[in-house]
C-alpha positions in Angstrom: 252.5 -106.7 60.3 250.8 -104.5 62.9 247.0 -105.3 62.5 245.7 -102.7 65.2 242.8 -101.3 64.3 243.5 -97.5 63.1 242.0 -94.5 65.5 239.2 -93.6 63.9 238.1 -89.6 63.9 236.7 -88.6 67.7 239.0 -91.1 69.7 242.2 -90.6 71.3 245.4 -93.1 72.3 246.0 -93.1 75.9 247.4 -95.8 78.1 249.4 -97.8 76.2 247.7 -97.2 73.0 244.1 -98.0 74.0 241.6 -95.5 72.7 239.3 -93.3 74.4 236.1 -95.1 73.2 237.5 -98.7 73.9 236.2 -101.4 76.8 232.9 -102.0 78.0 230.6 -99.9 80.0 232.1 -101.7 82.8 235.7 -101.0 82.2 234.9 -97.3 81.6 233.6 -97.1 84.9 236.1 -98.9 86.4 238.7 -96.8 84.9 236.7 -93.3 86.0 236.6 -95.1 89.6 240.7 -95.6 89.5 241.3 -91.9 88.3 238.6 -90.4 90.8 240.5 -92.3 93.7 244.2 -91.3 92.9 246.4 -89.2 95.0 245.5 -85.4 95.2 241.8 -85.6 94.5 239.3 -84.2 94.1 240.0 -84.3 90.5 238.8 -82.1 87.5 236.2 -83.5 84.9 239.2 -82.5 82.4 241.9 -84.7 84.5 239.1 -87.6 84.9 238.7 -88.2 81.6 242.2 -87.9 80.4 243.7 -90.3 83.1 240.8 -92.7 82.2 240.8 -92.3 78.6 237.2 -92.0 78.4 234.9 -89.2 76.2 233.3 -86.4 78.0 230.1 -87.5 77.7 230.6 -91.5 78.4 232.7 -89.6 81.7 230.2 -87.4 82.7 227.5 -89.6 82.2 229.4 -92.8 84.2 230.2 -89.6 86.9 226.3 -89.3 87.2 225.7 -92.4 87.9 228.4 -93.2 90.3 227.6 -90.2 92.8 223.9 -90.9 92.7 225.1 -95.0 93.6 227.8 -93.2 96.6 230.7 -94.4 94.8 231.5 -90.8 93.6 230.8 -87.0 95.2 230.8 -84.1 93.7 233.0 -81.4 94.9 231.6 -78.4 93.3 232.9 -76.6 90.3 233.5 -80.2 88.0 235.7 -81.6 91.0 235.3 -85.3 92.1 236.0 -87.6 94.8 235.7 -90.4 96.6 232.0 -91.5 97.8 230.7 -93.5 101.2 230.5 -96.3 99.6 233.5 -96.6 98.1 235.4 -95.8 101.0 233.4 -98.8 102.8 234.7 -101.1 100.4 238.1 -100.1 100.7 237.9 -100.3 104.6 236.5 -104.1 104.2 239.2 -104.8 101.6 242.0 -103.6 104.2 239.9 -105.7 107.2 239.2 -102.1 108.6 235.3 -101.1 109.5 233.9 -100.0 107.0 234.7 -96.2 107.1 233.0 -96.2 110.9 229.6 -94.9 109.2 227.4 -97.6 109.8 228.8 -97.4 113.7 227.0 -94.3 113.5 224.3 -95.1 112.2 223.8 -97.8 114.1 224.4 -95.4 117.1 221.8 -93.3 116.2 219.2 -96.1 115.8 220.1 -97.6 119.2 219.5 -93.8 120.6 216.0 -93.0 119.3 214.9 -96.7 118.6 213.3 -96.2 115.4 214.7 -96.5 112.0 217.7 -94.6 110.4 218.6 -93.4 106.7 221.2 -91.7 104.9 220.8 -90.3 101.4 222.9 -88.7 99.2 221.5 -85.4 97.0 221.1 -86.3 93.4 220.4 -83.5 91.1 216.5 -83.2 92.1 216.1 -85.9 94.3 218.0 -88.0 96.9 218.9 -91.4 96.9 219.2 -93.9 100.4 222.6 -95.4 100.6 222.4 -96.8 103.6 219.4 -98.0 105.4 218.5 -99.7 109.2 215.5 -101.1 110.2 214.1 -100.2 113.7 214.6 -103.5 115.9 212.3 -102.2 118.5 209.4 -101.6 116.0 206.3 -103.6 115.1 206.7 -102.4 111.2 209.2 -101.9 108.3 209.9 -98.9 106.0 209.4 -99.5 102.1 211.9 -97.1 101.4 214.9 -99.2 100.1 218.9 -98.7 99.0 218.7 -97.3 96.0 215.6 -95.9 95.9 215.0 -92.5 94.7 213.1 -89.9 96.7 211.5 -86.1 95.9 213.2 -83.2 98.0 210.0 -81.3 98.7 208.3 -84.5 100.4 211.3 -85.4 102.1 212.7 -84.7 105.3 216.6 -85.1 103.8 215.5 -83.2 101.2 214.0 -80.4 102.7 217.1 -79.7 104.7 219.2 -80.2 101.7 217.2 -77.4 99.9 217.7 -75.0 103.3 221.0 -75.6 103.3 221.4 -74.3 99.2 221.4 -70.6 97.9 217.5 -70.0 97.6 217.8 -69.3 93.8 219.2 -72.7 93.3 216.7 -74.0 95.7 214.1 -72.3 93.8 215.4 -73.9 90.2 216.0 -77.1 91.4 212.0 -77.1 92.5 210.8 -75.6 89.4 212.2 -78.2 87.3 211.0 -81.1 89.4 208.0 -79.3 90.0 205.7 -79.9 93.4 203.8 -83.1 93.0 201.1 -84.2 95.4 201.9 -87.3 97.5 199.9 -86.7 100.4 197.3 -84.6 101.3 199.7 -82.9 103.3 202.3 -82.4 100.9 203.3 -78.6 100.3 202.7 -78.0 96.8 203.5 -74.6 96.5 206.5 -72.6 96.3 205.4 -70.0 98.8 204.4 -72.9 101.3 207.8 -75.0 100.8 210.0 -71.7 101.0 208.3 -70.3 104.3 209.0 -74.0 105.7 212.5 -74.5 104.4 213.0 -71.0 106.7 211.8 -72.6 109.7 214.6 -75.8 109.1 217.4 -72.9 108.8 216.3 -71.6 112.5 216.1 -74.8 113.9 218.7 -76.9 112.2 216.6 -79.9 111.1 213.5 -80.6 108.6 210.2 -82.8 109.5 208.0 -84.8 106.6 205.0 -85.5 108.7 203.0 -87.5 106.1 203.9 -85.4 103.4 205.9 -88.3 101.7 203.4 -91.0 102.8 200.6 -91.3 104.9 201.2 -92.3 108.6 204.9 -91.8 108.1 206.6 -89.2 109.9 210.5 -88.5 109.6 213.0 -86.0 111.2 216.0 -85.2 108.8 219.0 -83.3 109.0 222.0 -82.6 106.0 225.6 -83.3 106.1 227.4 -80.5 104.9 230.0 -81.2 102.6 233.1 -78.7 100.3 232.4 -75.3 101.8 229.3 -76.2 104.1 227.0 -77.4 100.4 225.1 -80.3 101.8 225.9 -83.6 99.8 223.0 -85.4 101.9 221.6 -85.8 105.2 219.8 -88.8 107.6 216.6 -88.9 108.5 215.0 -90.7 111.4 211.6 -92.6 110.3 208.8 -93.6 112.4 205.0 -94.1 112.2 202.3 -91.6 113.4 200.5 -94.0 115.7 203.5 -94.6 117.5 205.7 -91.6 118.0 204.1 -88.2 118.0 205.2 -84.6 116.2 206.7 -83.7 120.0 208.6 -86.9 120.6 210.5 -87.0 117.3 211.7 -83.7 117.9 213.2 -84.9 120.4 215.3 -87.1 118.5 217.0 -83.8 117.0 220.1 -83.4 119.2 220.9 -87.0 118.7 220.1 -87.0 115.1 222.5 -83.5 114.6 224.9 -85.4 116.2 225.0 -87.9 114.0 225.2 -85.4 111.4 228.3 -83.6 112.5 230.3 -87.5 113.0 229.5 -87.9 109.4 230.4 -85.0 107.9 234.1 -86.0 107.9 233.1 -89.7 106.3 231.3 -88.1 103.0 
């Protein structure tokens, strides 16, 4: 006597009989991780959640999650793909580097001396993946992996903004809104769009305390699918020690940096 369970009304059989709502929160994203990673990504939403046998909205929700973590980027126009960090872990599993970003991150640190990050853009913020302390420096950052930063504050941020079509730029900001961190954050449209001009002429954004007092950060975005930017890296330091001039300085060696790692993302 067959004693599976019937499908009950909203699931599907896929896979060997297992139904669309069946498996743990973990499995599902496991599953969504094995269909965004198979041959001839990226991969529609529609083609994600029919080769992981997952609902829309568990998908799409698990999809969120994963790109704002660097497992998963989005490719524009419901596409998917691989993330950073998911190609790290595949490198270490293979006993490769991992994916050669940390080399150049680490390049980049051990060119300007002070510390490096790289976010990834998440809906209205970004979110650090990857993070190095300065190993020249008296202090630490308390920015950490994981953590989840403004875009109007930010020096990733700003550039990410630059780099999007203004209206987006401008809807994206009205729904976060502009709120004070510093006394030197730009809290007004009119303020934040004239400065996001002045990072399209020169290529690269600054937070000087806008984010937090005494910190003072050079950032730059990696473009991704058709020149969108999917992040950026930032170069952090402390106003006592490095001045407005001198961390512009870091800017050829931080765009550099940027261009290496646009193939990695």
């Amino acid at each position: 006597m067959d004693e599976r369970p019937e499908t009950t009304e909203g699931e599907s059989t896929a896979r060997g009989g297992r139904t669309s709502t069946a498996g743990t929160a973990l499995e599902k994203s496991m599953r969504i991780l094995e269909a965004v990673a198979a041959p001839g990504g990226p991969h529609r939403l529609t083609d994600v959640m029919a080769a992981a046998a997952v609902p829309k909205s568990s998908t799409f929700r698990i999809l969120a999650s994963l790109i704002e973590q660097g497992f998963v980027r989005s490719e524009g126009e419901s596409r998917y793909g691989v993330g950073p960090r998911l190609r790290g872990l595949s490198a270490l599993v293979s006993g490769g580097e991992p994916a050669s970003i940390e080399q150049i991150l680490r390049e980049l640190r051990e060119a300007t001396g002070q510390a490096v990050h790289l976010a990834l853009h998440s809906g209205e913020t970004i979110t650090y993946i990857r993070k190095l302390e300065s190993e020249r420096q008296p202090f630490q950052t308390a920015s950490r992996i994981g953590m989840r930063m403004p875009l109007h504050t930010t020096a990733i941020g700003k550039s990410i903004l630059a780099g999007l079509p203004a209206a987006e730029a401008r809807e994206l900001v009205a729904a976060a809104g502009l709120p004070r961190r510093t006394p030197h954050t730009l809290t007004t449209w009119q303020d934040l769009e004239a400065e996001l001009e002045r990072v399209r002429e020169r290529g690269f954004a600054l937070d000087d305390e806008e984010n937090e007092a005494t910190i003072r950060c050079i950032g730059a975005a990696i473009p991704g699918a058709g020149g969108r930017p999917i992040g950026g890296v930032s170069i952090t330091t402390v106003t006592f020690l490095v001045s407005r001039t001198e961390i512009e300085a870091y800017a050829p060696a931080l765009l550099a940096a940027t261009r290496a790692l646009t193939p990695l993302l």
